[in-house]
SEFIGU-870532 format. One line per 4 residues: number of its first residue (from 1); their letters; for each residue x, y, z of C-alpha. Coordinates in steps of 0.1 Angstrom, whole numbers, padded with zeros to 4 digits. Layout:
REM SEFIGU-870532
NUM = A = X Y Z  ...
***
This chain:
REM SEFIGU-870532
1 = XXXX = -0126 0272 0060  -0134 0262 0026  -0094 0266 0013  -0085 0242 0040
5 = XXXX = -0109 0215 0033  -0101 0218 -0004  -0063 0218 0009  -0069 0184 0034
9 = XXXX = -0089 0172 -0004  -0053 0182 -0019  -0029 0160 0002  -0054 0129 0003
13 = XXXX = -0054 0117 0036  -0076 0088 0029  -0043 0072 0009  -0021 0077 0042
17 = XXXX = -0037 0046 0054  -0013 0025 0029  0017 0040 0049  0005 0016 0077
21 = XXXX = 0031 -0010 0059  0061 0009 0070  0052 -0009 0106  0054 -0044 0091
25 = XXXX = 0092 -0050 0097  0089 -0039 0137  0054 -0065 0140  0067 -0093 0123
29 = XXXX = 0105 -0092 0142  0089 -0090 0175  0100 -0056 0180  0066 -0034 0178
33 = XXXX = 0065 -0025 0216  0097 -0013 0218  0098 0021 0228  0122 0039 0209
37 = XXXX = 0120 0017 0176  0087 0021 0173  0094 0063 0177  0114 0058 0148
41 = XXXX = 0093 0042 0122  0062 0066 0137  0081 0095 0125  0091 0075 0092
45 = XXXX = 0052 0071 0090  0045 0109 0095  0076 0114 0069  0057 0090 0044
49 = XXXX = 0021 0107 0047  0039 0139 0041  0058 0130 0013  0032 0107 -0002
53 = XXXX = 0008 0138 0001  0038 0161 -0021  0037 0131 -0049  -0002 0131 -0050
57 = XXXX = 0000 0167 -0061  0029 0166 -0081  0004 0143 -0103  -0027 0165 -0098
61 = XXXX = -0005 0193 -0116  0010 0170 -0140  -0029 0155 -0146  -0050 0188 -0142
65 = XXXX = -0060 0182 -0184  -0066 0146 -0183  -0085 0148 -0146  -0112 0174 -0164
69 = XXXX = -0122 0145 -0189  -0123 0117 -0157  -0162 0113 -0146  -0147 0114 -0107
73 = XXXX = -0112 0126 -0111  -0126 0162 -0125  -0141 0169 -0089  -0104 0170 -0076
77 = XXXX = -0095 0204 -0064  -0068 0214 -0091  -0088 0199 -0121  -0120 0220 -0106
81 = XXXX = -0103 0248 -0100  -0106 0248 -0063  -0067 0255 -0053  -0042 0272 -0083
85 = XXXX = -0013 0254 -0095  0012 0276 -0078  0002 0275 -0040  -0002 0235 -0044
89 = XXXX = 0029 0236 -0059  0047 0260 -0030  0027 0235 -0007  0043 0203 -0024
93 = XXXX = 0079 0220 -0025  0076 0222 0012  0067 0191 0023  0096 0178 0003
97 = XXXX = 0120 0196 0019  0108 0188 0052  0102 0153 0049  0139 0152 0039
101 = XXXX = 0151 0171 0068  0129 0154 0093  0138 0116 0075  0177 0128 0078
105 = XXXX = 0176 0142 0114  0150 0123 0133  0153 0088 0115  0180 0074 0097
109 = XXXX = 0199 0088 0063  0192 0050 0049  0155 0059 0058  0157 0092 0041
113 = XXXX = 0176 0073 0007  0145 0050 0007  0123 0080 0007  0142 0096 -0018
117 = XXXX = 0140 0067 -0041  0103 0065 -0037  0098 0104 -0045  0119 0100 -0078
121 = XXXX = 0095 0071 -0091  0066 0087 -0080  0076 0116 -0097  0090 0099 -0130
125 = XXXX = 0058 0081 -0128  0039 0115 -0131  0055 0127 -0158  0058 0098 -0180
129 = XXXX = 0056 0061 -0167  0024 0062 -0164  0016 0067 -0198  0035 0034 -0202
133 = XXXX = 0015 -0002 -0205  0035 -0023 -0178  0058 0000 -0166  0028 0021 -0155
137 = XXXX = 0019 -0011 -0130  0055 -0018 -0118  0058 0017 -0108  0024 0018 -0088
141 = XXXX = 0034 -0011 -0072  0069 0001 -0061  0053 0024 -0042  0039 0001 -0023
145 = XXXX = 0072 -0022 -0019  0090 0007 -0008  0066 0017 0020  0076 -0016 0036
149 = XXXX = 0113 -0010 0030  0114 0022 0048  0101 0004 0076  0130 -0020 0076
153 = XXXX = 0155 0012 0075  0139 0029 0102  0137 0002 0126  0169 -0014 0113
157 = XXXX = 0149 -0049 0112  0147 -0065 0082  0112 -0088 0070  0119 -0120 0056
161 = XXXX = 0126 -0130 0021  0087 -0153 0018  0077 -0122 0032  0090 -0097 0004
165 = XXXX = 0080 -0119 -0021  0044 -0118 -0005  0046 -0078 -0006  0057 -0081 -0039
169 = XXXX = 0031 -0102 -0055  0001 -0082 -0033  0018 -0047 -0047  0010 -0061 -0084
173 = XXXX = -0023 -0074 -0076  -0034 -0039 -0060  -0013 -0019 -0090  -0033 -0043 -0116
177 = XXXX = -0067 -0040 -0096  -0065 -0001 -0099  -0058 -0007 -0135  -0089 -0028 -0139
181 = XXXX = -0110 -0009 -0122  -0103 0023 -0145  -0108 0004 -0175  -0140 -0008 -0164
185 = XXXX = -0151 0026 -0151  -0139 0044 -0184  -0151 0019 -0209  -0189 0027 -0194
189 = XXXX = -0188 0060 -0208  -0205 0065 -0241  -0177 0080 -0269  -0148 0083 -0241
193 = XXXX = -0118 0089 -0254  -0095 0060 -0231  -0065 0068 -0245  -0072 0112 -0236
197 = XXXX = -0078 0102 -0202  -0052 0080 -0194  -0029 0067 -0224  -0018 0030 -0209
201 = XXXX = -0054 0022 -0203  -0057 0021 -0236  -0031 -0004 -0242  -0052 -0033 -0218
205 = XXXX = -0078 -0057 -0228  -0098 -0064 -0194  -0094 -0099 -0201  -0050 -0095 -0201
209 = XXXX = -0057 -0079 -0170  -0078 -0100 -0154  -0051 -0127 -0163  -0025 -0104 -0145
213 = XXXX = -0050 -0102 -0112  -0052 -0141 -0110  -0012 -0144 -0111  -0008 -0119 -0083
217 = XXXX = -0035 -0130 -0063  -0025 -0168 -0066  0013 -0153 -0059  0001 -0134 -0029
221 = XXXX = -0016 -0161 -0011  0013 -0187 -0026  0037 -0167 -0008  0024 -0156 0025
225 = XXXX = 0015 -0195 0031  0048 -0202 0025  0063 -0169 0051  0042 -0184 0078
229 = XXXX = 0049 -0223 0073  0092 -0218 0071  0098 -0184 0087  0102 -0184 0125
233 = XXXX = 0124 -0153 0133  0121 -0154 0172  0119 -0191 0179  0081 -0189 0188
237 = XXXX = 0068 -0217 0215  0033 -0217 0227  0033 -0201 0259  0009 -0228 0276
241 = XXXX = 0022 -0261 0275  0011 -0269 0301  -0023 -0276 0284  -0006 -0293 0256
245 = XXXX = 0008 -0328 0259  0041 -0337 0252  0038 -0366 0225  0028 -0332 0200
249 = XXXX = 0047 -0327 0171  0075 -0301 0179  0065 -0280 0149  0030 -0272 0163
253 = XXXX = 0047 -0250 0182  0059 -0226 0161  0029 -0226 0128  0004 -0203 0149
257 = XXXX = 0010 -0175 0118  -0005 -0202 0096  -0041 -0193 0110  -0036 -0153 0096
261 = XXXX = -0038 -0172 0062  -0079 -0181 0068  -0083 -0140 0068  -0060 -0134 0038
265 = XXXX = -0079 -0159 0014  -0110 -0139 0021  -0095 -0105 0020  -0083 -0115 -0013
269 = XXXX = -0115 -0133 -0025  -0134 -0098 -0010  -0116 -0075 -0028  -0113 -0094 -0060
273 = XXXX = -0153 -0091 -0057  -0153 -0059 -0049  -0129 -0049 -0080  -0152 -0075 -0104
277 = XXXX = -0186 -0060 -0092  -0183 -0027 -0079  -0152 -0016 -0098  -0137 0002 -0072
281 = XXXX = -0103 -0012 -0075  -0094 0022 -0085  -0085 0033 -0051  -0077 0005 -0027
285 = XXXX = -0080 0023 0005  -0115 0035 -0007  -0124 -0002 -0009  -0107 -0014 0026
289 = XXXX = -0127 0016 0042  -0164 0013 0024  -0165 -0022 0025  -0169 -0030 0062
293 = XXXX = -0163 -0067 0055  -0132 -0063 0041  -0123 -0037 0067  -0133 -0062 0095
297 = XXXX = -0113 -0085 0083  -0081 -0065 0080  -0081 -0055 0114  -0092 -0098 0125
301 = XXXX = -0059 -0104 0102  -0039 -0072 0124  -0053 -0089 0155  -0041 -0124 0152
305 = XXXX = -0007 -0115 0139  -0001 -0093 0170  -0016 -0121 0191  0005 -0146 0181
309 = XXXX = 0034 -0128 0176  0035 -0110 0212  0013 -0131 0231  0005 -0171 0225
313 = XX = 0039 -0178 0211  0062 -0156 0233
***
């Protein structure tokens, strides 16, 4: 029993919860409910936890030195000597190779390209990028772009441009957060050595990166104002006139999304406190599930969308 808890410890299945952004193509083109698209991107999800899992300990085994001097990352079951290199490796080896098959025969071969792509960065990001100030960032957070482009090649619906831009700018803001967060967390310890740790880190002030959190942020929120004001895919109209009178402004009908942006501004205000006071940017779907205000909030924001999308402006 123990070997398969350290194994479930092994593929992280706390992080799968960022894989939730393949389904943002299919919910924002109106096409969630739809039976047999919506198969399709929930295999592409199952595809992306597995493969996902396979990066995560790629990197264990590429990090098992640095991990041992981490005050949390040490606890991990390679760097504590839980599992042995070789089985995780066998184990990461397989879910490669599946996820590939699976992605090729059950999805689409544009899908499995996509997943491709993310494996090579996630894997030249283990071996070296992340030992790179910048790069290191832009590759964390082309992780999280990709997840929302395999949605749009497993659904074979593509998300706006304001919307991209919005992923974009949010994928930055997490990548520097986690960034932040580890500097903070590192720099607490008496006669750490940063740079033995993690290299990059110790090519950051906390003040450049606090500068890089307030341009993504500002970006993020810049942007997804802007995807709900001008984008209006389906042609939404308020499905009860009746209660509204005619002399209204046409465009009143189709600016419901622009109430999703009340959630956002907190959620970003929320976890820019949370990554400022309790420095645990580090690992962002650790914040979203300990902070229950933060956590209510994304699921308000998943609400309304899927309200307003599917149901008052149908």
């Amino acid at each position: 029993m123990k070997t398969i808890y350290n194994i479930f410890r092994l593929l992280r299945p706390r992080q799968w919860i960022k894989n939730i952004a393949i389904f943002a193509a299919i919910t924002f083109s109106g096409e969630l409910f739809e039976f047999s698209i919506f198969q399709n991107v929930l295999i592409g999800f199952v595809v992306l936890c597995a493969i996902s899992s396979a990066s995560y300990i790629v990197n264990d085994i590429f990090d098992i030195k640095n991990d041992r001097l981490h005050p949390f990352k040490r606890f991990r079951p390679l760097a504590n000597n839980d599992i042995k290199t070789t089985p995780a490796l066998i184990l990461a080896v397989f879910l490669i190779v599946a996820s590939l098959y699976i992605s090729t025969m059950y999805v689409t071969i544009t899908f499995s390209l996509i997943i491709l792509i993310y494996l090579i960065i996630q894997l030249l990001y283990s071996s070296f990028l992340k030992t790179i100030a910048v790069i290191d960032i832009l590759a964390i957070a082309a992780g999280y772009i990709l997840r929302v482009y395999a949605g749009e090649f497993a659904s074979g619906f593509h998300i706006s441009v304001w919307l991209l831009l919005t992923t974009i700018s949010l994928s930055l803001f997490l990548a520097v957060g986690k960034r932040k967060s580890e500097l903070t967390l590192v720099s607490q310890i008496k006669d750490t050595n940063i740079a033995g740790i993690r290299k990059s880190l110790s090519h950051y002030s906390e003040r450049l990166l606090d500068v890089y959190a307030s341009i993504f942020a500002t970006s993020s929120f810049v942007f997804y104002s802007l995807f709900t004001f001008l984008e209006n895919p389906k042609g939404f109209r308020l499905g009860i006139n009746i209660l509204l009178p005619d002399f209204l402004p046409a465009f009143f009908y189709r600016k419901w999304l622009m109430i999703t942006i009340i959630p956002v501004v907190y959620g970003l205000m929320k976890y820019i406190q949370d990554i400022y006071e309790k420095h645990e940017g580090e690992s962002p779907e650790k914040v979203l599930l300990s902070d229950k205000s933060l956590l209510i909030t994304v699921v308000l924001w998943i609400i309304l969308v899927i309200a307003i999308i599917y149901f008052v402006a149908s």
